[in-house]
C-alpha positions in Angstrom: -19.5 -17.1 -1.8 -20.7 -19.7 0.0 -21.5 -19.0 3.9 -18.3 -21.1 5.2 -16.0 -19.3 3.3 -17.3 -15.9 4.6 -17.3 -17.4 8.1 -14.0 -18.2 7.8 -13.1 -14.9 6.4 -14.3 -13.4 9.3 -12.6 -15.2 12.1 -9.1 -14.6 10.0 -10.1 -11.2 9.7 -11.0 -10.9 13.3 -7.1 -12.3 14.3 -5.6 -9.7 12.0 -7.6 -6.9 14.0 -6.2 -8.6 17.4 -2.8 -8.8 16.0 -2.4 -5.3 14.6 -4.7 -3.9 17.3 -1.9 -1.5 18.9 -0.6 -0.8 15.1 -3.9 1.0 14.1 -4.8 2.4 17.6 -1.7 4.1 17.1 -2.4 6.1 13.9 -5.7 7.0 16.1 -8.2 9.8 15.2 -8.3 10.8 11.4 -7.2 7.4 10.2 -8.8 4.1 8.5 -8.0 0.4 9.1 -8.9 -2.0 5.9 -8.4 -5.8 7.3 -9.4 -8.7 4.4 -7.9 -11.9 4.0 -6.3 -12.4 7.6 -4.5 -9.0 6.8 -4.0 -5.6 7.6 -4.6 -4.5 4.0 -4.3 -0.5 4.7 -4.2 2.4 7.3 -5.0 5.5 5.8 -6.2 9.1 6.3 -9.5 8.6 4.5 -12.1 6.2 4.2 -12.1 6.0 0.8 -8.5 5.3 0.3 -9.2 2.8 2.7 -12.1 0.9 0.6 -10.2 1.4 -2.4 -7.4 -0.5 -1.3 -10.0 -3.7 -0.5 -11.4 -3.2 -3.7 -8.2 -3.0 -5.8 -7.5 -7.1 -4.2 -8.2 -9.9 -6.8 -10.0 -12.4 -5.5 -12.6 -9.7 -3.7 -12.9 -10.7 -0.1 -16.1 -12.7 0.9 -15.6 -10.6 4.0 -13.5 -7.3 4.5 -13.5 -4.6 7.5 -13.0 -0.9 7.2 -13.2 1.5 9.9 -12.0 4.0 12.2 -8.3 3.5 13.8 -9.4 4.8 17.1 -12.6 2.7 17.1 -13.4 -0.8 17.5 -14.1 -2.8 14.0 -17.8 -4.2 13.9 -17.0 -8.3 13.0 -20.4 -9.3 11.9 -21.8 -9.8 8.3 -23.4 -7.3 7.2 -25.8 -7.7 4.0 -26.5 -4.9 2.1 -29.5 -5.8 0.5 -28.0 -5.5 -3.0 -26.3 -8.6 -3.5 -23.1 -8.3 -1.4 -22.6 -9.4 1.7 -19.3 -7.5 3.5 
């Protein structure tokens, strides 16, 4: 994926947290947000029903977010050294 594209991933996925900011903060402690594509993809109990979901979308993101409902998401890119960038 080119740069752009993840860029722009990003910022859509960074108005989906915004708009369904008081939709996950009320599932709270114990739950997991997944946000790719400009969408609230999931909110789950676990983490890895939570990545699942992201992984189950075809095309794969160029950028996806999954984390805690009571805590804020982390909207950076993140590489992990193995050939993904998330």
């Amino acid at each position: 994926m080119s740069p752009a594209t993840i860029e722009d991933e990003l910022e859509m996925n960074r108005t989906a947290y915004e708009e369904n900011r008081t939709r996950i903060r009320q599932a709270g402690c114990g739950h997991y947000a997944a946000i790719a594509a400009g969408k609230l993809i999931a909110l789950v109990a676990t983490f890895e029903d939570a990545v699942q979901a992201i992984q189950s979308l075809d095309p794969p993101p160029a950028h996806y977010a999954v984390f805690p409902a009571d805590e804020e998401p982390a909207f950076e890119i993140i590489d992990d050294f193995g050939g993904e960038v998330h």
